[in-house]
C-alpha positions as CSV (number, residue, x, y, z in Angstrom):
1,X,89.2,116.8,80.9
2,X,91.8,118.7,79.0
3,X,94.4,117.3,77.1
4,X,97.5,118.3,79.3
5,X,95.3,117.2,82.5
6,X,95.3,113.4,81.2
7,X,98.9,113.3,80.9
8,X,99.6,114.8,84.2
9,X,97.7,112.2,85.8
10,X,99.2,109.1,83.6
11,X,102.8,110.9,84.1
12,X,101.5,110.4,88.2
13,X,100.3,107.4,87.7
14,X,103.5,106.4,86.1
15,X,105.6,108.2,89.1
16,X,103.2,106.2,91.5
17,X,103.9,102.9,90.0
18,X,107.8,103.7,90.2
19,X,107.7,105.0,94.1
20,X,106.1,101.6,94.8
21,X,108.9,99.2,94.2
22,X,111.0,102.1,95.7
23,X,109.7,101.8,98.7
24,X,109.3,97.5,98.7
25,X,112.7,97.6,97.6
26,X,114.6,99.8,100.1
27,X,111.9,98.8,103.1
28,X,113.3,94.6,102.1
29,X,116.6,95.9,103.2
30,X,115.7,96.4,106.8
31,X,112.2,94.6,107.6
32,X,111.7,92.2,106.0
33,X,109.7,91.1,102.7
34,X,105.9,91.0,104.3
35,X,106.4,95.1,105.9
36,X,107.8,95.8,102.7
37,X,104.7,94.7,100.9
38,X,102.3,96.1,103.4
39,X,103.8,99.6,103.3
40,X,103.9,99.8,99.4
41,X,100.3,98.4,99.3
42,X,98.8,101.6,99.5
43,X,101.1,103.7,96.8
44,X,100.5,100.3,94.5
45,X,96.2,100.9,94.7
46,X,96.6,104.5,94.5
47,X,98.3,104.0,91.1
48,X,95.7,101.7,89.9
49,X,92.9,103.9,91.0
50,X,94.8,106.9,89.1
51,X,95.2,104.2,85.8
52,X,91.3,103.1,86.3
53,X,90.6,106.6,85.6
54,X,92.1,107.4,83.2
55,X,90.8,104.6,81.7
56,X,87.9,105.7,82.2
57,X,88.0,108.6,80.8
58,X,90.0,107.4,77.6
59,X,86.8,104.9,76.7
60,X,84.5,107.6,77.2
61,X,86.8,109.8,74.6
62,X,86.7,107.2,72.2
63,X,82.8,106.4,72.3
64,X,82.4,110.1,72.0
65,X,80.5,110.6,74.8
66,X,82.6,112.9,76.8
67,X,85.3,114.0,74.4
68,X,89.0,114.6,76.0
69,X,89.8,118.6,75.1
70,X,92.4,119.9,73.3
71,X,94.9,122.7,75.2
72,X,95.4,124.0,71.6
73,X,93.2,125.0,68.9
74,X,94.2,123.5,65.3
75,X,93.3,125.0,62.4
């Protein structure tokens, strides 16, 4: 996975995370605290699947097994 690639997905995951207490927070206003949790349920575990990842792949970076790439080459 490239550089640029891993933050993309922790910048989504990070997006994810916020549009979850968006939505339980504007869907308390009108139906109630159980529908509000229901219906951010699925934005919640799609951010955690996203953060289990890149997890993931940031263990497998550091045990050098499947290095994370770099976009630019140093010299």
């Amino acid at each position: 996975m490239k550089q640029s690639t891993f933050v993309k997905y922790g910048l989504l995951a990070f997006g994810l995370v916020l549009l979850t207490f968006v939505i339980r927070g504007s869907t308390r206003l009108f139906l109630g605290d159980r529908t509000a949790a229901l219906l951010s349920a699925p934005v919640g575990v799609s951010a955690l699947l996203v953060l289990v990842v890149l997890f993931v792949v940031a263990v497998l970076s550091v045990a050098r097994i499947r290095p994370i790439e770099r976009d630019i080459d140093e010299r």
